[in-house]
PyMOL commands that place a pseudoatom at each C-alpha (Angstrom):
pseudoatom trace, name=CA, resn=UNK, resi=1, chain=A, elem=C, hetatm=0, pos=[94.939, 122.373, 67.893]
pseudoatom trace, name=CA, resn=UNK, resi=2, chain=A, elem=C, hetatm=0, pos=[94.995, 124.724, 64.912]
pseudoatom trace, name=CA, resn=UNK, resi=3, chain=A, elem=C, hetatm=0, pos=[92.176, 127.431, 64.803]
pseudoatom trace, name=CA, resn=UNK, resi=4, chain=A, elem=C, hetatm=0, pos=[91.041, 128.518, 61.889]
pseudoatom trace, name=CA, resn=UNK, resi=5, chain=A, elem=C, hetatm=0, pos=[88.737, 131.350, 61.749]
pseudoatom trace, name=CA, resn=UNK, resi=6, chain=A, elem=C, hetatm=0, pos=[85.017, 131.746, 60.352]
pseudoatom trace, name=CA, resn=UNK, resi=7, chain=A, elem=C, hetatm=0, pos=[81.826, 130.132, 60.142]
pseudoatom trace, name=CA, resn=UNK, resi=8, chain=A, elem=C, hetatm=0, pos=[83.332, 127.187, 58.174]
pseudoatom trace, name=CA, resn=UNK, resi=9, chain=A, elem=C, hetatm=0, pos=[83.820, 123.352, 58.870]
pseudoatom trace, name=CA, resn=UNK, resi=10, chain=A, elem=C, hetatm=0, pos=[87.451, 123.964, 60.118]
pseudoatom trace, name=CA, resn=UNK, resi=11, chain=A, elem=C, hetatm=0, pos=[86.282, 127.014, 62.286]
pseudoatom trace, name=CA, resn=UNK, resi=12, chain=A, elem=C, hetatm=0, pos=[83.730, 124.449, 63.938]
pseudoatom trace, name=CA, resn=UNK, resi=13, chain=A, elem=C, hetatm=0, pos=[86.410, 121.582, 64.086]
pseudoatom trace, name=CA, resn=UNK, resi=14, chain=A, elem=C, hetatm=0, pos=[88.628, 123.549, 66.282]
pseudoatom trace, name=CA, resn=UNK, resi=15, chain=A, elem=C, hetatm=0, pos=[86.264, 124.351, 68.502]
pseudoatom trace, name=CA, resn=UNK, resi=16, chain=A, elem=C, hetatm=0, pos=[85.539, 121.142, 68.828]
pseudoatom trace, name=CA, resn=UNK, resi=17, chain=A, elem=C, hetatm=0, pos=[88.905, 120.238, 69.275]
pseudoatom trace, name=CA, resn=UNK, resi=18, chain=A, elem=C, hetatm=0, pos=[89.227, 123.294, 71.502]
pseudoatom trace, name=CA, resn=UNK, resi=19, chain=A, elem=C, hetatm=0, pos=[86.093, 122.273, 73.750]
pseudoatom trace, name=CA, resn=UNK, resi=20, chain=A, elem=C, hetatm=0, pos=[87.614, 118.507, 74.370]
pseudoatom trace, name=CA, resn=UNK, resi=21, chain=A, elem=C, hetatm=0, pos=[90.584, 119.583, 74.962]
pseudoatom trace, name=CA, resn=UNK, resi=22, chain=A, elem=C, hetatm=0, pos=[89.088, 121.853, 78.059]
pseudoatom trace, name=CA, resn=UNK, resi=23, chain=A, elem=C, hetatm=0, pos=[86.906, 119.005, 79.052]
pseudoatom trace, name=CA, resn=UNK, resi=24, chain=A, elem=C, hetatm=0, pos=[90.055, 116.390, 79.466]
pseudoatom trace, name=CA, resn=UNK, resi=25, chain=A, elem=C, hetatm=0, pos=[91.773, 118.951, 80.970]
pseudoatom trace, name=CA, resn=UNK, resi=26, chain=A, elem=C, hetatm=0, pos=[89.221, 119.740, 83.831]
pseudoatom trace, name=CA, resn=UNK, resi=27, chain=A, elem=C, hetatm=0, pos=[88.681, 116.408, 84.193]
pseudoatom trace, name=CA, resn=UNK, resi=28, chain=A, elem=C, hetatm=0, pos=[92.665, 115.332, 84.711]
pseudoatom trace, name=CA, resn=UNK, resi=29, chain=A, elem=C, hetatm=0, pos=[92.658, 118.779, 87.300]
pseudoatom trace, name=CA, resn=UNK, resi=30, chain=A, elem=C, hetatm=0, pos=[89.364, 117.687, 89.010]
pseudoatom trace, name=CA, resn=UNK, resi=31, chain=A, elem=C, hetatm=0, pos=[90.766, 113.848, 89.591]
pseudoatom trace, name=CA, resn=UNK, resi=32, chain=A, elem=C, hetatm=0, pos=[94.391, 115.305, 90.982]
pseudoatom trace, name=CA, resn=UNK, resi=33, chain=A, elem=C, hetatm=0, pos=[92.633, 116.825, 93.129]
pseudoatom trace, name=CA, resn=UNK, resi=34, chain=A, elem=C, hetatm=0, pos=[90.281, 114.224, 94.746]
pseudoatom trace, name=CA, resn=UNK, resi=35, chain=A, elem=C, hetatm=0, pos=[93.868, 112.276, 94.709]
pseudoatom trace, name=CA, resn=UNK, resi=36, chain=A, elem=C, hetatm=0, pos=[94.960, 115.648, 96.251]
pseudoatom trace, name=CA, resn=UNK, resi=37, chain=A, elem=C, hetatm=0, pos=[92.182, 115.796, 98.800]
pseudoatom trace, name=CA, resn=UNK, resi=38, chain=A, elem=C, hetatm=0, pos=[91.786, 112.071, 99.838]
pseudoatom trace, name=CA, resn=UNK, resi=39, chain=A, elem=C, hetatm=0, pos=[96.078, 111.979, 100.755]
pseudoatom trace, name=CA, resn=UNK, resi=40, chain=A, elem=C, hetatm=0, pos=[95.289, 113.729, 103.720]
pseudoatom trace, name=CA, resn=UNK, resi=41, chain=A, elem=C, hetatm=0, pos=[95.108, 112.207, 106.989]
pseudoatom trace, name=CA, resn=UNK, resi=42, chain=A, elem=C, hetatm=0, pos=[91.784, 111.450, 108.555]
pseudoatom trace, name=CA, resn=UNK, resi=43, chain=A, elem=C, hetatm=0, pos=[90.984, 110.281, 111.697]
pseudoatom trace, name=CA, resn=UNK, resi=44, chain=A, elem=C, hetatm=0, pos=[87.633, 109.130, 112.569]
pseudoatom trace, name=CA, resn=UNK, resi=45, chain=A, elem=C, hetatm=0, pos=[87.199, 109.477, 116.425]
pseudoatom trace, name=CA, resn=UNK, resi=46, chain=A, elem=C, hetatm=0, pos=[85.582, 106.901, 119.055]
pseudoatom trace, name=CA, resn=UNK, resi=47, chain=A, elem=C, hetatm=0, pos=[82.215, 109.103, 119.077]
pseudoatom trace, name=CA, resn=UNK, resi=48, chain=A, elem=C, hetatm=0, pos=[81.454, 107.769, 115.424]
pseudoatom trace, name=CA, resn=UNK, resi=49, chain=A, elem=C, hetatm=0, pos=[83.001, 104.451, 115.779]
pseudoatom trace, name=CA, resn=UNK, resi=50, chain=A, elem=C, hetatm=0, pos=[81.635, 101.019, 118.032]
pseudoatom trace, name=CA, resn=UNK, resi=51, chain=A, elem=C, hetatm=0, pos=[83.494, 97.583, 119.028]
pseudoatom trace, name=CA, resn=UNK, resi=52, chain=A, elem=C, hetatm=0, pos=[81.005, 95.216, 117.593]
pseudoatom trace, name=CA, resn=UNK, resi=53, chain=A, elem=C, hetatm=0, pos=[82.230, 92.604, 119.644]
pseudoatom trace, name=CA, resn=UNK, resi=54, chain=A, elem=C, hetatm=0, pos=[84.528, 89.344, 119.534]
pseudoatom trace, name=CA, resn=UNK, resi=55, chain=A, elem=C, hetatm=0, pos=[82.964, 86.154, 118.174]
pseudoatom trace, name=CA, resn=UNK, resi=56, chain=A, elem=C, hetatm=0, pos=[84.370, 82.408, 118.404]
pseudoatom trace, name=CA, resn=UNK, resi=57, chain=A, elem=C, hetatm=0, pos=[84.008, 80.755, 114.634]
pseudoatom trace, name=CA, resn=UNK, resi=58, chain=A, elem=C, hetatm=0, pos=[86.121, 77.760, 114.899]
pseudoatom trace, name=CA, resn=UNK, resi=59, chain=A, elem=C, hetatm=0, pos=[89.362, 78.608, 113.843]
pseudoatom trace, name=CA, resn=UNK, resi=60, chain=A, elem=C, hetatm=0, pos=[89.888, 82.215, 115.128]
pseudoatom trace, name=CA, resn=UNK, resi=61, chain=A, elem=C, hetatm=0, pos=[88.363, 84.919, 116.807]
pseudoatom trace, name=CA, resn=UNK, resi=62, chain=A, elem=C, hetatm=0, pos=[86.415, 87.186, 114.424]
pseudoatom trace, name=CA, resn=UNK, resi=63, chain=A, elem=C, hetatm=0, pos=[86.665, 91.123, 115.501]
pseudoatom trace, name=CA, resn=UNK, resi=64, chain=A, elem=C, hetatm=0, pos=[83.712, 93.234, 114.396]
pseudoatom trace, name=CA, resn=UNK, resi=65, chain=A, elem=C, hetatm=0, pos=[84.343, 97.330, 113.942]
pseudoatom trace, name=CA, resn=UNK, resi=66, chain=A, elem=C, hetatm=0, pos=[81.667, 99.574, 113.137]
pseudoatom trace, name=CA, resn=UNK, resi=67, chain=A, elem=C, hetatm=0, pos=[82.098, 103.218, 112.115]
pseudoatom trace, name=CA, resn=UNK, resi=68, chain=A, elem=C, hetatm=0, pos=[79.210, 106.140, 111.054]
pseudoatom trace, name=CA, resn=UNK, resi=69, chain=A, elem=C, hetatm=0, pos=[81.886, 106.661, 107.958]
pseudoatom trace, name=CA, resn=UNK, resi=70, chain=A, elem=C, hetatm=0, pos=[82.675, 104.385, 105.319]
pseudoatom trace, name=CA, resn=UNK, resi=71, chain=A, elem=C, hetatm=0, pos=[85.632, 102.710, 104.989]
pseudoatom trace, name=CA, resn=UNK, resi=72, chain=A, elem=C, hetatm=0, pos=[87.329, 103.131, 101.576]
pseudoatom trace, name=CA, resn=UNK, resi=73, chain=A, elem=C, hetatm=0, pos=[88.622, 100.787, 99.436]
pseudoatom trace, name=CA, resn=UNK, resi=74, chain=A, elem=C, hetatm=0, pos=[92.511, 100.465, 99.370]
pseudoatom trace, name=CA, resn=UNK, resi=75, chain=A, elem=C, hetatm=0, pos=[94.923, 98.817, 97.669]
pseudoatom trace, name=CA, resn=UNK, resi=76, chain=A, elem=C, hetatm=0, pos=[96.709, 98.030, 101.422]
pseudoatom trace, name=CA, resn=UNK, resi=77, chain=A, elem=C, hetatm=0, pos=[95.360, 95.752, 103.981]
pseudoatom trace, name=CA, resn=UNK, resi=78, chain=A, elem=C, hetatm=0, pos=[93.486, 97.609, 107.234]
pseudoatom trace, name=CA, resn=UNK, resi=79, chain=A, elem=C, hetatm=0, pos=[95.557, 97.215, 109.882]
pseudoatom trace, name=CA, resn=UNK, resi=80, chain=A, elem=C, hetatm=0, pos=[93.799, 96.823, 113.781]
pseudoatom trace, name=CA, resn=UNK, resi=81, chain=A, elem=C, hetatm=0, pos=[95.876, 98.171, 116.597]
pseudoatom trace, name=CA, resn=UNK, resi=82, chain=A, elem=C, hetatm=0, pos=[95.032, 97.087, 119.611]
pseudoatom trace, name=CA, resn=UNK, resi=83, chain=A, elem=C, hetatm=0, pos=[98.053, 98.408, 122.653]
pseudoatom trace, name=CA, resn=UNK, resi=84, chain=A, elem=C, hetatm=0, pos=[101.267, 97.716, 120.778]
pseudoatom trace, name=CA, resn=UNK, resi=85, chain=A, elem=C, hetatm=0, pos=[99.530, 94.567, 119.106]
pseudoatom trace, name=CA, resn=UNK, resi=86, chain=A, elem=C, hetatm=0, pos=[99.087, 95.275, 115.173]
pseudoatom trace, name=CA, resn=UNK, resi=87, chain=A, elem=C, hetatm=0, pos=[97.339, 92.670, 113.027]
pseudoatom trace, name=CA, resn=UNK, resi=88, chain=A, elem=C, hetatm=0, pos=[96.969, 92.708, 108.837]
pseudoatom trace, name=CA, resn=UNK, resi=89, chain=A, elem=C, hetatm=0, pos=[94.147, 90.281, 108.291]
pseudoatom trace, name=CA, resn=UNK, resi=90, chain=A, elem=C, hetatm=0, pos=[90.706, 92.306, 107.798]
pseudoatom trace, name=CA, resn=UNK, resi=91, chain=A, elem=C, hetatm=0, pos=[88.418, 92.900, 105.411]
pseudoatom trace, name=CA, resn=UNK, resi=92, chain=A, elem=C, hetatm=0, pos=[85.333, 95.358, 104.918]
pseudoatom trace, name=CA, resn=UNK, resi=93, chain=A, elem=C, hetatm=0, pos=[82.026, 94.335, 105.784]
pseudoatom trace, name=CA, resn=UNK, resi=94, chain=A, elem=C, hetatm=0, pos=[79.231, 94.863, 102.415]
pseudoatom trace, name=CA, resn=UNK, resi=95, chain=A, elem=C, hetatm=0, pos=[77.845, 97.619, 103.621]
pseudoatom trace, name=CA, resn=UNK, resi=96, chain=A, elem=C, hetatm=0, pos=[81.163, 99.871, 103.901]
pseudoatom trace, name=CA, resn=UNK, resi=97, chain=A, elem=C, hetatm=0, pos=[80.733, 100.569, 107.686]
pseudoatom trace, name=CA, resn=UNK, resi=98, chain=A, elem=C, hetatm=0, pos=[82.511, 97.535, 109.219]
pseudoatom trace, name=CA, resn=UNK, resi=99, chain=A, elem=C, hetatm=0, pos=[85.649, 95.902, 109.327]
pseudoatom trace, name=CA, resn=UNK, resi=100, chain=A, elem=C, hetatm=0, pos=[86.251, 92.718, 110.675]
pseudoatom trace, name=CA, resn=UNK, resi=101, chain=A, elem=C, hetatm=0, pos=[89.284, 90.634, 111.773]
pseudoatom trace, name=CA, resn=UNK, resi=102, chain=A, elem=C, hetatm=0, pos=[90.168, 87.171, 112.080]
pseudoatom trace, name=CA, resn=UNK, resi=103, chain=A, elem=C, hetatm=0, pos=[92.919, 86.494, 115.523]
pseudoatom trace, name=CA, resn=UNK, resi=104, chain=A, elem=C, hetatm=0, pos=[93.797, 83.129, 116.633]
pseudoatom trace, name=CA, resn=UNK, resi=105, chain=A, elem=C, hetatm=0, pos=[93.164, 81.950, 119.701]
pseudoatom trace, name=CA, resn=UNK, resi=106, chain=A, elem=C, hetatm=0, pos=[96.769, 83.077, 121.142]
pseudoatom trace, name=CA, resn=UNK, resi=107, chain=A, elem=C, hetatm=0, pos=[96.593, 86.250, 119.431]
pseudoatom trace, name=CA, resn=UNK, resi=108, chain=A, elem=C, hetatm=0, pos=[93.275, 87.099, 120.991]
pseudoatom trace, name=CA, resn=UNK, resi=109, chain=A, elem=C, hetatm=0, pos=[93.988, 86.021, 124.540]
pseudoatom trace, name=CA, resn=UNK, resi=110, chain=A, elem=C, hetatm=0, pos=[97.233, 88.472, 124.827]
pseudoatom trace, name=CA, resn=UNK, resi=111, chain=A, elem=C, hetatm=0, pos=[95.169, 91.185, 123.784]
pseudoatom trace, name=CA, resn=UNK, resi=112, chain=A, elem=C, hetatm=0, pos=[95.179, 94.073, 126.787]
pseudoatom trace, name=CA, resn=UNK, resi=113, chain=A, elem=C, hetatm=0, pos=[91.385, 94.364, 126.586]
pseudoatom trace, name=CA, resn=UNK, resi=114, chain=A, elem=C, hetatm=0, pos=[91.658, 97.844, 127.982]
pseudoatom trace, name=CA, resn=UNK, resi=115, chain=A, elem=C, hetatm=0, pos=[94.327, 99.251, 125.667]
pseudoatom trace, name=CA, resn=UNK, resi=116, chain=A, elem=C, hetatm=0, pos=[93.612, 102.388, 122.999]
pseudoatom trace, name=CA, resn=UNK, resi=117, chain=A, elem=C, hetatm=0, pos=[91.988, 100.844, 119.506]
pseudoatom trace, name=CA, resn=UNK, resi=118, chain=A, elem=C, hetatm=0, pos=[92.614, 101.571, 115.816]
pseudoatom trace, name=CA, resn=UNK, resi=119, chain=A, elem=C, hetatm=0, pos=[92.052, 100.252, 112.753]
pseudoatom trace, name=CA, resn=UNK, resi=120, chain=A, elem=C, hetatm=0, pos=[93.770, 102.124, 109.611]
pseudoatom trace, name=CA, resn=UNK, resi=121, chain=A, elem=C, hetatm=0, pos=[93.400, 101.348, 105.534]
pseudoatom trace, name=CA, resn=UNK, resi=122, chain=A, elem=C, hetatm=0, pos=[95.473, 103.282, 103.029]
pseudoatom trace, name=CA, resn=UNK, resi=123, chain=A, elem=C, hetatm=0, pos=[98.624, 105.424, 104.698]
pseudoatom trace, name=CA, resn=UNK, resi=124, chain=A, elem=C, hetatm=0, pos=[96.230, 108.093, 106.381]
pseudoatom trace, name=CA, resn=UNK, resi=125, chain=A, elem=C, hetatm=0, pos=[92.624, 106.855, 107.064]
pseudoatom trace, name=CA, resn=UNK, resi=126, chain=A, elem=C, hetatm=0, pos=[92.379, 105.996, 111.132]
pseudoatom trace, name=CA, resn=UNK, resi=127, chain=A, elem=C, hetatm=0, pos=[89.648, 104.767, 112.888]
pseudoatom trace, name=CA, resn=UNK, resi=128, chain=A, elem=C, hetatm=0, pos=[89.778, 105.087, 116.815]
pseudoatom trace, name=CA, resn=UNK, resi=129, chain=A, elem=C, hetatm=0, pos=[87.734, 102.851, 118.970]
pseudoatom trace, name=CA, resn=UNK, resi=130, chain=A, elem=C, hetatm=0, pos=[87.060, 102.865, 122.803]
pseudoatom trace, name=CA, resn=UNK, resi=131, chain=A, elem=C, hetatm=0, pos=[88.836, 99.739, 124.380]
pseudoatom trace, name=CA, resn=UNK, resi=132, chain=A, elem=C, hetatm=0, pos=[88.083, 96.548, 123.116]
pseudoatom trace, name=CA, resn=UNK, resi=133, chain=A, elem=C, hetatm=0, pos=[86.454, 96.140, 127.525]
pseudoatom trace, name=CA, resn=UNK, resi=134, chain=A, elem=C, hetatm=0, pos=[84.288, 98.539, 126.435]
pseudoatom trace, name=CA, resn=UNK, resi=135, chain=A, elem=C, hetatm=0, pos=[81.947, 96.395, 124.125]
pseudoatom trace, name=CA, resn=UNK, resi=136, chain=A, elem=C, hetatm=0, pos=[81.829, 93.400, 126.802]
pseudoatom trace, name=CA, resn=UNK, resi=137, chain=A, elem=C, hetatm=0, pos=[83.750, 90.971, 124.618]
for i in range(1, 137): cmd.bond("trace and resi %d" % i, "trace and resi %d" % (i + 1))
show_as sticks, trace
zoom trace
């Protein structure tokens, strides 16, 4: 930066220089940290979430999850846990509060319907659900 003194163009040019280079700054410290703050684990309980139910489409069973909090938007695939049963294939409903997952037919039948529920995206965002008996699927 070079600051020259005075009331002149070069006085003003610095502090132009000067001012940008605070605003980039603040604005690299303000994204590390959100990247900080969103590294942290969080676990949504069962009290904000809801098994939407298990629907027949054809090919596969089709898992519904709803939550009060948005899921975000990885880079990883969610994961469901269901017992000691993990499966990689959901996706995010469009309004941000669902995920849904597709099981096959054997997948879905040696489900323990009364086993603990998760569903995680990214390495520290959980989900917990009541058992999959609780929503009568």
């Amino acid at each position: 930066f070079g600051w020259k003194g005075g009331r002149g163009r070069g006085g003003v040019m610095a502090g132009v220089r000067l001012l940008a280079g605070v605003v980039l700054l603040s604005l690299l410290l303000g994204r590390l940290c959100v990247t900080m703050e969103d590294e942290r684990a969080r676990v949504v309980p069962e009290t904000s979430n809801a098994v939407g139910g298990a629907v027949w489409r054809g090919d596969g069973w089709e898992l519904t999850f709803r939550s009060s909090v948005h899921f975000p938007v990885t880079g990883s695939m969610p994961e469901l846990t269901v017992g000691s049963h993990t499966f990689r294939a959901g996706w995010p409903t469009m309004d941000g509060l669902g995920m849904v997952f597709l099981l096959s037919d054997q997948e879905f039948q040696s489900l323990d319907r009364a086993a603990p529920v998760s569903v995680r995206v990214g390495r520290d965002n959980y989900w917990r659900f009541h058992s999959l008996s609780s929503s009568g699927s």
